[in-house]
C-alpha positions as a Python dict, from the first residue, in 0.01 Angstrom:
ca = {
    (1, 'X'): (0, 0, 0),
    (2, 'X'): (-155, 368, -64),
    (3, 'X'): (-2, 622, -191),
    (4, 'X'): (185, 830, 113),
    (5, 'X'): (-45, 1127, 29),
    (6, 'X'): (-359, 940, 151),
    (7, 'X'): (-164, 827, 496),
    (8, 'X'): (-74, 1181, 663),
    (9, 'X'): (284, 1010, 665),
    (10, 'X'): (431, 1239, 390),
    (11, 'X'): (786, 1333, 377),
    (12, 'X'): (707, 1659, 504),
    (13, 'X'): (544, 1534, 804),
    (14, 'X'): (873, 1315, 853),
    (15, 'X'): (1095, 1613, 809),
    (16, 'X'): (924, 1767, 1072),
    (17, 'X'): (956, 1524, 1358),
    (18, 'X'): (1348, 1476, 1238),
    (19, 'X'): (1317, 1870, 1304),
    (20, 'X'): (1124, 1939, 1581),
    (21, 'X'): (1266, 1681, 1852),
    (22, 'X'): (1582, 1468, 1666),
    (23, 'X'): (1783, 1692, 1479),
    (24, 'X'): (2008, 1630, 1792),
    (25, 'X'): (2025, 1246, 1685),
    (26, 'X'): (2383, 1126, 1691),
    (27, 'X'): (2436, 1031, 1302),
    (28, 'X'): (2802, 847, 1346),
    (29, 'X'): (3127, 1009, 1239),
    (30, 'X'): (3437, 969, 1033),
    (31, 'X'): (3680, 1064, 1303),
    (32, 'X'): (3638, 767, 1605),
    (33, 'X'): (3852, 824, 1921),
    (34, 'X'): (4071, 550, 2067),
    (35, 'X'): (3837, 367, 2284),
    (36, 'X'): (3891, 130, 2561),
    (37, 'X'): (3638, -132, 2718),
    (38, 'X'): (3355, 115, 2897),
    (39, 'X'): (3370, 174, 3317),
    (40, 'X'): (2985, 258, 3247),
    (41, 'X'): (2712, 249, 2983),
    (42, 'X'): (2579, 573, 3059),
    (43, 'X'): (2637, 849, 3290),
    (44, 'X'): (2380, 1072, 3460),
    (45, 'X'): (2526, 1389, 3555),
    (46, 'X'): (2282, 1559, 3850),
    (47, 'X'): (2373, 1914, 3745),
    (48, 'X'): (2297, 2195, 4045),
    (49, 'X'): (2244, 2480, 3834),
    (50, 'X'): (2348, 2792, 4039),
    (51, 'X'): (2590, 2639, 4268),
    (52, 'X'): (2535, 2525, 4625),
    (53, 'X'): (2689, 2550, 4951),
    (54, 'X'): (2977, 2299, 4964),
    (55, 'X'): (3005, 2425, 5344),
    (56, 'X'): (2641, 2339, 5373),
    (57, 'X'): (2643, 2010, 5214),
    (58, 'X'): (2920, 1772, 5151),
    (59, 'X'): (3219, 1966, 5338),
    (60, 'X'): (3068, 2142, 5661),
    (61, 'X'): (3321, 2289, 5906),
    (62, 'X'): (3138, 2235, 6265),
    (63, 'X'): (3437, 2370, 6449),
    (64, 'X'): (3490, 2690, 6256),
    (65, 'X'): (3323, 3053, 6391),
    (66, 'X'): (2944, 3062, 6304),
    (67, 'X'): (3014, 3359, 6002),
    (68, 'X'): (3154, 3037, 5802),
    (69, 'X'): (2979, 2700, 5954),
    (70, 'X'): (2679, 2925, 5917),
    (71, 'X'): (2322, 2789, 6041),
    (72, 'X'): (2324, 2416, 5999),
    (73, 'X'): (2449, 2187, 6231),
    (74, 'X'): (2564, 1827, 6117),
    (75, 'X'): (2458, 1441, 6036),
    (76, 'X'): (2662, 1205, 6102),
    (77, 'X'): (2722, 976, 5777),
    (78, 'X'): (2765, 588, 5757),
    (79, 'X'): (3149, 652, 5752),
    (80, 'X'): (3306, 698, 6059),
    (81, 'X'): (3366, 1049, 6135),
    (82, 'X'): (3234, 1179, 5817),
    (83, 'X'): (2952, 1444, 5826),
    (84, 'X'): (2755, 1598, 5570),
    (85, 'X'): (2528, 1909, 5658),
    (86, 'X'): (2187, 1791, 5838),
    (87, 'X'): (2002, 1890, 5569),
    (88, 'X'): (2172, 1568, 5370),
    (89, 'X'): (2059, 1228, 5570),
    (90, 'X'): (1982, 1002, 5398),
    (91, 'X'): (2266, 1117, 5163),
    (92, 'X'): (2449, 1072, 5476),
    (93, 'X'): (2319, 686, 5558),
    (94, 'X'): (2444, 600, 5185),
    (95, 'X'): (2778, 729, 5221),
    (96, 'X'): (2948, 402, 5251),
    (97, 'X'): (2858, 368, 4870),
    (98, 'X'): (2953, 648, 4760),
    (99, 'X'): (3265, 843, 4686),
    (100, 'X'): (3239, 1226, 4857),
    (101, 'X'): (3517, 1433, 4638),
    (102, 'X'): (3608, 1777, 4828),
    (103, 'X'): (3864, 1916, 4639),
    (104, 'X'): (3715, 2098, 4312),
    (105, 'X'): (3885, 2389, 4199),
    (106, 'X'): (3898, 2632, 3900),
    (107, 'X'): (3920, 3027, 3917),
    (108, 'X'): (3581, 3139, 3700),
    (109, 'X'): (3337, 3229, 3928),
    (110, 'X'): (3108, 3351, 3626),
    (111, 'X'): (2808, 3147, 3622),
    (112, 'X'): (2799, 3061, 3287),
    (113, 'X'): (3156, 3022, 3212),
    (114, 'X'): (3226, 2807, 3499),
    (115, 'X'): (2886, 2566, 3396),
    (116, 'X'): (3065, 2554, 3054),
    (117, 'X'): (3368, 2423, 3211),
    (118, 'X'): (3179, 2150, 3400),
    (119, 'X'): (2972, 2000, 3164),
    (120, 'X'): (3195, 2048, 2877),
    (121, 'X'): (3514, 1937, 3059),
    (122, 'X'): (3706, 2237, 2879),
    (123, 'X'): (3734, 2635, 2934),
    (124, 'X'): (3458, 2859, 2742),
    (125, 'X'): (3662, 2990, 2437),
    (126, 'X'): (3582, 3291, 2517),
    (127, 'X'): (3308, 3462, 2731),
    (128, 'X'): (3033, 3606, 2540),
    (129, 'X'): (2697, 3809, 2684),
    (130, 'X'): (2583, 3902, 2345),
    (131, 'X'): (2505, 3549, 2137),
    (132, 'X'): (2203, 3347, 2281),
    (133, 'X'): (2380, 3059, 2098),
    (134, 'X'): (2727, 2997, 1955),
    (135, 'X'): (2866, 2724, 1783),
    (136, 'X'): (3232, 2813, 1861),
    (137, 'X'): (3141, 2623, 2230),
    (138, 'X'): (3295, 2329, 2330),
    (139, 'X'): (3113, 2051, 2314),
    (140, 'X'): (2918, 1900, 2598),
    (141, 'X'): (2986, 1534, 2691),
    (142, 'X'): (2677, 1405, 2567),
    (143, 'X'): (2759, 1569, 2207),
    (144, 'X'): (3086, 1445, 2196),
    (145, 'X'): (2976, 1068, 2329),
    (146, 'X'): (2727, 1104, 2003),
    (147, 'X'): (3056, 1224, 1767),
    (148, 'X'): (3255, 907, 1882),
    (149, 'X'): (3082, 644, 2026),
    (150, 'X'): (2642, 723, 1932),
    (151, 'X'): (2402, 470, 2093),
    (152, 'X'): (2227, 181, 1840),
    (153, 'X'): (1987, 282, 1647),
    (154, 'X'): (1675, 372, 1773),
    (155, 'X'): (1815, 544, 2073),
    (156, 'X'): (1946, 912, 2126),
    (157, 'X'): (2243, 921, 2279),
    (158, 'X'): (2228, 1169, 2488),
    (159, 'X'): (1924, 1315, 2659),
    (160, 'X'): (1909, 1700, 2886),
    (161, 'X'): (1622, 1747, 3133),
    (162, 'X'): (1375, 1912, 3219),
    (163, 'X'): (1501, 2241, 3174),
    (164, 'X'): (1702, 2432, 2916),
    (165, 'X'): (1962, 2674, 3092),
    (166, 'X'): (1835, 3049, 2967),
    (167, 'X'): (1738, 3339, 3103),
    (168, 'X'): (1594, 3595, 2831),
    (169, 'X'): (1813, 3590, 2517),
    (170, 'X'): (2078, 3494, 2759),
    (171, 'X'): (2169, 3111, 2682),
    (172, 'X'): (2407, 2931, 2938),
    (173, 'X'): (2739, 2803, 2693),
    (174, 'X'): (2802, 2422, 2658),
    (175, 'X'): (2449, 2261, 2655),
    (176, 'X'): (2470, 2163, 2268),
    (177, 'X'): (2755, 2033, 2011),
    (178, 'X'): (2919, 2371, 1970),
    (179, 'X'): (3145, 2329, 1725),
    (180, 'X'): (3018, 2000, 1609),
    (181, 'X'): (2722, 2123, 1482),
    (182, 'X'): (2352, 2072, 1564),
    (183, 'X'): (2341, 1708, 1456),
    (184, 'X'): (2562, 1589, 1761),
    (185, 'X'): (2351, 1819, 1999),
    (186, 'X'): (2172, 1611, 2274),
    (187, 'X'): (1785, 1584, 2280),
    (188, 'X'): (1663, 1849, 2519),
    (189, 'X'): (1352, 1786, 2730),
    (190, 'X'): (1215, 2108, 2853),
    (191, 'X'): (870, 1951, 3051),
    (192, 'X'): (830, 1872, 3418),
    (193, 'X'): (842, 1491, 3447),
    (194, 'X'): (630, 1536, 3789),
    (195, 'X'): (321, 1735, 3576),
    (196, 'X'): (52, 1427, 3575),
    (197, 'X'): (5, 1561, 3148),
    (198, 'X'): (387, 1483, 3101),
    (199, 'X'): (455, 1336, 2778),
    (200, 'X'): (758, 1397, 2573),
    (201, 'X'): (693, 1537, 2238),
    (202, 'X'): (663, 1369, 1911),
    (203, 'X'): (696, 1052, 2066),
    (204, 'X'): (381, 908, 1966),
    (205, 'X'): (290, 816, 1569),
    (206, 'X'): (7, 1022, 1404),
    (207, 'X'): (-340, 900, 1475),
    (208, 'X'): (-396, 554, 1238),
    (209, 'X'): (-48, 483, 1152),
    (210, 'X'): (122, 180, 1282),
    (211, 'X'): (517, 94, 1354),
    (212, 'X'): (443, -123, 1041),
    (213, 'X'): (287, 104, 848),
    (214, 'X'): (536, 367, 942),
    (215, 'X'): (834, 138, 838),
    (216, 'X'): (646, 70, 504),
    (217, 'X'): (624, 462, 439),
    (218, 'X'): (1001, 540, 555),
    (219, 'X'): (1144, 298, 289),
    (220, 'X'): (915, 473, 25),
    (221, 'X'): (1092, 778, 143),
    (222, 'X'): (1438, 652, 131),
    (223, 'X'): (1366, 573, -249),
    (224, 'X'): (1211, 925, -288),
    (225, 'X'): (1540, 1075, -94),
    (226, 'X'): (1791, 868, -296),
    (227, 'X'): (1682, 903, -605),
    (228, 'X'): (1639, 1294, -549),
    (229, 'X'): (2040, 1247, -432),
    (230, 'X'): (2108, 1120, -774),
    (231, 'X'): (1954, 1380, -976),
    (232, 'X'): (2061, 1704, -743),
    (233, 'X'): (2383, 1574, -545),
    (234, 'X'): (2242, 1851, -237),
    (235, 'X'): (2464, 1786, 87),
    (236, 'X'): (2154, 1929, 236),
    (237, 'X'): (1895, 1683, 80),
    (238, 'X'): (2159, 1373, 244),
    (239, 'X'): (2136, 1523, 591),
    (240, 'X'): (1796, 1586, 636),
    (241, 'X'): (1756, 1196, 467),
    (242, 'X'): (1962, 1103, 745),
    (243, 'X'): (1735, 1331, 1034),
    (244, 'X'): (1456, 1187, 927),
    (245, 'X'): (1556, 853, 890),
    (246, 'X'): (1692, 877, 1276),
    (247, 'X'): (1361, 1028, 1386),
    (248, 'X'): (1180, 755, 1215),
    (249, 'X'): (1379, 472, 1409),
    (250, 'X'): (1358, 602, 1752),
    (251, 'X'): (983, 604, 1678),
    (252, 'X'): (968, 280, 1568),
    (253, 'X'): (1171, 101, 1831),
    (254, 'X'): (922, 233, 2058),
    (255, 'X'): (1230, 197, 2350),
    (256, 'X'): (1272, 604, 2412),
    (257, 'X'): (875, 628, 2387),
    (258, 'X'): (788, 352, 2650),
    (259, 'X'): (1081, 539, 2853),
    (260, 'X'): (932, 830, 2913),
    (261, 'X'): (571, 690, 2987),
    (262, 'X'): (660, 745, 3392),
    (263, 'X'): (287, 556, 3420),
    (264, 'X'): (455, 225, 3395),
    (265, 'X'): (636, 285, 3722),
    (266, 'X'): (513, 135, 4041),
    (267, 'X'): (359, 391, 4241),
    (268, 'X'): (591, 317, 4519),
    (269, 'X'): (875, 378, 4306),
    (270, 'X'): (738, 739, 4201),
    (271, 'X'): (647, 782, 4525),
    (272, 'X'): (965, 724, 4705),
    (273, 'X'): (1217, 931, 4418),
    (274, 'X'): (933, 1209, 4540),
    (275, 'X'): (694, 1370, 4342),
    (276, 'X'): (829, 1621, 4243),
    (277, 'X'): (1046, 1771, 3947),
    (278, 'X'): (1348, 1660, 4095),
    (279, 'X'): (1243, 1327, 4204),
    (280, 'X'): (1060, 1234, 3871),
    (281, 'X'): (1346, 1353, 3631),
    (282, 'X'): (1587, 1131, 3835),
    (283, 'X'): (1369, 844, 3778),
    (284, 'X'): (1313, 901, 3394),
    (285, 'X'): (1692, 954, 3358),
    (286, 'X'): (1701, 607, 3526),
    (287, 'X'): (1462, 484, 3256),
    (288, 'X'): (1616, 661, 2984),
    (289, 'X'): (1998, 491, 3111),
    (290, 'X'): (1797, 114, 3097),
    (291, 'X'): (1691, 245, 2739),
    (292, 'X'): (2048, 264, 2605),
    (293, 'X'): (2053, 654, 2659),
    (294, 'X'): (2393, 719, 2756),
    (295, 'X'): (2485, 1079, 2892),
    (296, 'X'): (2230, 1207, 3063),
    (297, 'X'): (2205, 1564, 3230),
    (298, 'X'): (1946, 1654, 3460),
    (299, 'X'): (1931, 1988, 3568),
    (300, 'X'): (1810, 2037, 3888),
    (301, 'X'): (1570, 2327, 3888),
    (302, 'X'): (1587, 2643, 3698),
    (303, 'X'): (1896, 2797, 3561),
    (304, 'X'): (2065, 2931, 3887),
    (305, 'X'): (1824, 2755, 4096),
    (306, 'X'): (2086, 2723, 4368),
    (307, 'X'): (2236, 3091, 4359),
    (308, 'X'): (2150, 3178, 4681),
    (309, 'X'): (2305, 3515, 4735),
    (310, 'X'): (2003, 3557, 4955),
    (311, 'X'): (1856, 3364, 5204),
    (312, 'X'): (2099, 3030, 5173),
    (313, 'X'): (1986, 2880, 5482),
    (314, 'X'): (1590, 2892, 5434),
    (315, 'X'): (1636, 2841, 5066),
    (316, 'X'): (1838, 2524, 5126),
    (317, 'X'): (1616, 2359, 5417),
    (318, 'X'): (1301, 2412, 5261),
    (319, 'X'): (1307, 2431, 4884),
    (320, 'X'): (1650, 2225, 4821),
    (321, 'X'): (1820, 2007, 4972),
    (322, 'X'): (1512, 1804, 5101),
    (323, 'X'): (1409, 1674, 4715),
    (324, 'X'): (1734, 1623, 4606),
    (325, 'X'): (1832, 1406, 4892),
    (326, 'X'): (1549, 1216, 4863),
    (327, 'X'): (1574, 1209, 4432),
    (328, 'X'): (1943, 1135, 4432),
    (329, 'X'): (1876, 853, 4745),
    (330, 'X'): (1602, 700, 4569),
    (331, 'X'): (1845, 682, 4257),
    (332, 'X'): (2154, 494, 4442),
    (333, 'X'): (1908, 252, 4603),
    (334, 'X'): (1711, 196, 4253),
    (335, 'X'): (2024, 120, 4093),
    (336, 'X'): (2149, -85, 4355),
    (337, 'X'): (1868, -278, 4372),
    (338, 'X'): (1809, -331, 3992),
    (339, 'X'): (2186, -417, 3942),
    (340, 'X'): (2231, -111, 3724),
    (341, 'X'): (2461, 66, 3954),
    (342, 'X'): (2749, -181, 3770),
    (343, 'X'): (2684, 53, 3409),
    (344, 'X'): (2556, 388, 3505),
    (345, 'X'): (2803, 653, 3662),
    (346, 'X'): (2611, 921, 3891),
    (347, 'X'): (2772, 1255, 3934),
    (348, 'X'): (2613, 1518, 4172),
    (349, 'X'): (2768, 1898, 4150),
    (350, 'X'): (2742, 2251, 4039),
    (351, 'X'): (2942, 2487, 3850),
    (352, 'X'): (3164, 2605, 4165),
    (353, 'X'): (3075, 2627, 4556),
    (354, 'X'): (3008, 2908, 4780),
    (355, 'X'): (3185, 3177, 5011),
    (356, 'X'): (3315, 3034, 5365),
    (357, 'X'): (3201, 3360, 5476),
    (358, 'X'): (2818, 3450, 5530),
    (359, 'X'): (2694, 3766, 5444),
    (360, 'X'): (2521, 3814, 5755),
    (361, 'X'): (2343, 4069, 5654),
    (362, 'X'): (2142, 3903, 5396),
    (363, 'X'): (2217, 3556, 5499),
    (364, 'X'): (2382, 3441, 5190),
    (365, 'X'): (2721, 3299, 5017),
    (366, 'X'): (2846, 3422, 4700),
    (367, 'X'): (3040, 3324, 4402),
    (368, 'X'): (3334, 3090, 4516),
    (369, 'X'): (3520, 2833, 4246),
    (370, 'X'): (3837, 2796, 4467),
    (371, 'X'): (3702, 2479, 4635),
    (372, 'X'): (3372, 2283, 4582),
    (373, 'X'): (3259, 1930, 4651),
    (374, 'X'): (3080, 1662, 4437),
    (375, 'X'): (2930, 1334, 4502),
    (376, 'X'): (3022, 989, 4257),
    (377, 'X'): (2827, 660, 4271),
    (378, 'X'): (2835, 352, 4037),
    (379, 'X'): (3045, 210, 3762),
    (380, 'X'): (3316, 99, 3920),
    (381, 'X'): (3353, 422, 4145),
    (382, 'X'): (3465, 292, 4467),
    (383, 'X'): (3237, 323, 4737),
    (384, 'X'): (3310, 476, 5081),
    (385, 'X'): (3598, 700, 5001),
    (386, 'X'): (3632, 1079, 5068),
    (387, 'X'): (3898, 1236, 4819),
    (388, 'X'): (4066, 1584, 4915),
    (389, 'X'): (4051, 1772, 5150),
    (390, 'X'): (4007, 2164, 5219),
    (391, 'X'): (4124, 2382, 5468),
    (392, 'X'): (3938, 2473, 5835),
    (393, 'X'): (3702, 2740, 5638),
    (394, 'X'): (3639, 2529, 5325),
    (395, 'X'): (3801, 2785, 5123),
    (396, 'X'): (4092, 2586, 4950),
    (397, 'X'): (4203, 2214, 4914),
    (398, 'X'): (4498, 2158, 5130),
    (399, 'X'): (4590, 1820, 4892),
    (400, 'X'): (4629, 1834, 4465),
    (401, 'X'): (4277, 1976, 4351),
    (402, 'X'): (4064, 1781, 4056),
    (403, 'X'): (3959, 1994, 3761),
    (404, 'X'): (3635, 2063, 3587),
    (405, 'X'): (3875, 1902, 3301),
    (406, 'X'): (3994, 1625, 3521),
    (407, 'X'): (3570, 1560, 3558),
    (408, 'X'): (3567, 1526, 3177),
    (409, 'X'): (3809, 1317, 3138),
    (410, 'X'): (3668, 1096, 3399),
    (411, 'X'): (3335, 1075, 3232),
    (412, 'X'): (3492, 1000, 2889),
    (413, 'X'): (3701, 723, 3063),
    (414, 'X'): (3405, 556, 3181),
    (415, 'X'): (3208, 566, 2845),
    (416, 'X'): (3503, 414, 2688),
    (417, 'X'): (3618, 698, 2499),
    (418, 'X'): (4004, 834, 2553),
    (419, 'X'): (4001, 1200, 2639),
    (420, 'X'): (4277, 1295, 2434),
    (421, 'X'): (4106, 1214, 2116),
    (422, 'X'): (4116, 1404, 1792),
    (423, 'X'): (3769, 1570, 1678),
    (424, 'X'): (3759, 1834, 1390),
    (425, 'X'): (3566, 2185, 1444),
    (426, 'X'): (3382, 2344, 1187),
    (427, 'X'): (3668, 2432, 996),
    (428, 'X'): (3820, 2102, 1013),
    (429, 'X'): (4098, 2195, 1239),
    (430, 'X'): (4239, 1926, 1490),
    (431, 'X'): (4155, 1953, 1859),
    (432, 'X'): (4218, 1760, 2141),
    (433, 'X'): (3908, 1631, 2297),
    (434, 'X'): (3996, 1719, 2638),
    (435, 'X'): (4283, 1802, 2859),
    (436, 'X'): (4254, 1661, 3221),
    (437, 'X'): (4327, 1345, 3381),
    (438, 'X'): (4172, 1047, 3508),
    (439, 'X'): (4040, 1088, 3880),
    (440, 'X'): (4184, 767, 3940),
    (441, 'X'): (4135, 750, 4308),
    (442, 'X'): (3777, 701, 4216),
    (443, 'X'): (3771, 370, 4108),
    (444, 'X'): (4044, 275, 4406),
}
């Protein structure tokens, strides 16, 4: 074998990948939450960055005054007399397997606190303009899935796409570990899936080296690692061993590599999630589920892609709600079809919903967390069920609201992982994991 120095496989170059794209690799954890047997082996949480139109979507009002039903008319759905807004049918034609929830409620209509709260499943301690990133978050699900329960080796377990949620030096809370620390952070992908050049970095091996070869080098660099540990005893010099070492076996399983190569896909199957960024990142988060990935958060568009203050009604027909009917359709019937839809959890929602009222003048809906809808499919979610219900404007749930927490829990519960388990923050203080309950009327 030749010395590492004549491969380009140095430890350097290993530190690098473990840097550049896996220092959010899941390492395991001393403190392991009471678990149960898993609803789901992953979850993929469709994440509507900006908020939509409950009113125009999953809860229209058809018989209230035209300042709140605004523009739309209705589609009938495949349960009787259920209607989604007509911008939603083939939503609509799949309602039977789905569960339509129509009570979400929380009183943050801040756009970044309130996305905390949802994918975090806990309030923002504290609101903060002035860090772009702070570890005294909560942590997202995907971060604490990796603290409890990580995937196998060889497999991230948790995986954001396409975009990272920032605007300037402005970074939208919950999207990493927080407290944790960056090695439970999930892997972010921040390329268009639909770009024909798409291609996930650092998930190819340098030019001449082989899986073999590659194995051959990393247990040279264990040695080098270990017996550097001996001499120095650096906590540092054991957890960038352990990056590396992560880095080395996702690129040597080849799974996560061969996920993301969308080429592989019939080009029927492309075709019909659309091709386009919302279609494509559904159907790698599909791949990236059958890879053993298991939280993973596509965002859907830019950060406050759905914020229409503006314009709702155009924005929504033409730009929005005719790919992610068609992306989140294709998913359902994909998973259906490939028997998945028995493991993976979907969950379709933004951070809050939008005013009853129309601002006629600009033809827009504001801020509004008092009531919201969001859409559950799979995993033992029980299909054909509408939960809650608001009032005649959509502006409050006339039965017991569900919780951003309530969604956490919910998630954990189907990954297996009990919501009111102990994890330790950076100063090794107790906390309790999360503090909702169980949407049980989900799963019937």
């Amino acid at each position: 074998m030749k010395p590492v120095s004549q491969t380009g496989w140095n430890r350097r170059s290993v530190m690098q990948v473990g840097f550049s794209s896996f220092l959010s690799m899941g390492l395991g954890s001393f403190c392991r939450a009471n678990t149960a047997k898993p609803r789901a082996k992953s979850v993929i949480l469709v994440f509507q960055t900006g908020a939509p139109s409950h009113i125009d979507t999953f809860d229209p009002k058809p018989e209230s005054p035209v300042e709140v039903r605004g523009e739309f008319g209705v589609v009938k759905t495949s349960l009787p007399g259920v209607c989604y807004g007509e911008h939603l049918p083939l939503l609509a034609a799949r309602a039977h397997r789905t569960t339509t929830v129509r009570s979400f409620s929380h009183k943050d209509n801040n756009h970044t606190a309130a996305t905390h709260h949802i994918i975090t499943g806990a309030l923002q301690p504290g609101v903060r303009f002035d860090k772009p990133l702070s570890r005294d978050d909560w942590p997202c699900y995907g971060a604490a899935v990796s603290y409890f329960s990580p995937s196998p080796s060889g497999v991230p377990t948790a995986v954001t796409l396409p975009t990272f949620l920032a605007a300037g030096p402005l970074v939208w809370p919950g999207q990493h570990a927080g407290f944790l620390g960056p090695r439970y952070d999930p892997w972010q992908i921040t390329q268009d899936p639909a770009r024909p050049n798409f291609k996930a970095a650092n998930l190819t091996l340098p030019a001449g080296l082989s899986v073999t070869h590659m194995r051959d080098r990393m247990e040279l660099l264990t040695s080098i690692n270990s017996a550097q540990d001996e001499l120095l005893q650096l906590s540092e010099s054991r957890r960038l061993s352990q990056q590396q070492q992560k880095a080395a076996e996702v690129l040597g399983s080849g799974a996560v590599a061969e996920a993301f190569d969308l080429k592989r896909e019939p080009e029927k199957t492309r075709d019909r999630y659309g091709r386009h960024s919302f279609g494509q990142s559904l159907l790698l988060a599909r791949r990236l589920a059958q890879a053993g990935v298991k939280v993973i958060q596509a965002n859907m568009g830019p950060v406050q892609n759905w914020d229409s203050h503006e314009n709702n009604f155009k924005r929504l027909k033409n730009d929005l709600l005719p790919p992610l009917d068609r992306a989140v359709s294709a998913l359902i019937d994909d998973l259906t079809e490939t028997g998945m839809d028995k493991d993976v959890m979907v969950v379709v929602m933004g951070e809050f919903g939008r005013t009853p009222k129309v601002d006629q003048k600009v033809a827009g809906r504001d801020h509004w967390a008092a009531c919201f809808s969001g859409l559950f499919f799979g995993a033992g979610v029980r299909p054909g069920q509408v939960l809650g219900q608001s009032d005649k404007t959509a502006a409050y749930p006339v039965t017991p609201p569900f919780s951003p927490d309530d969604l956490g829990a919910t998630i954990y519960h189907c990954l297996g992982i009990d919501h009111e388990s102990e994890l330790r923050d950076r100063q090794n203080r107790p906390a309790q994991l999360n503090r909702g309950q169980v949407m049980a009327p989900l799963f019937g």
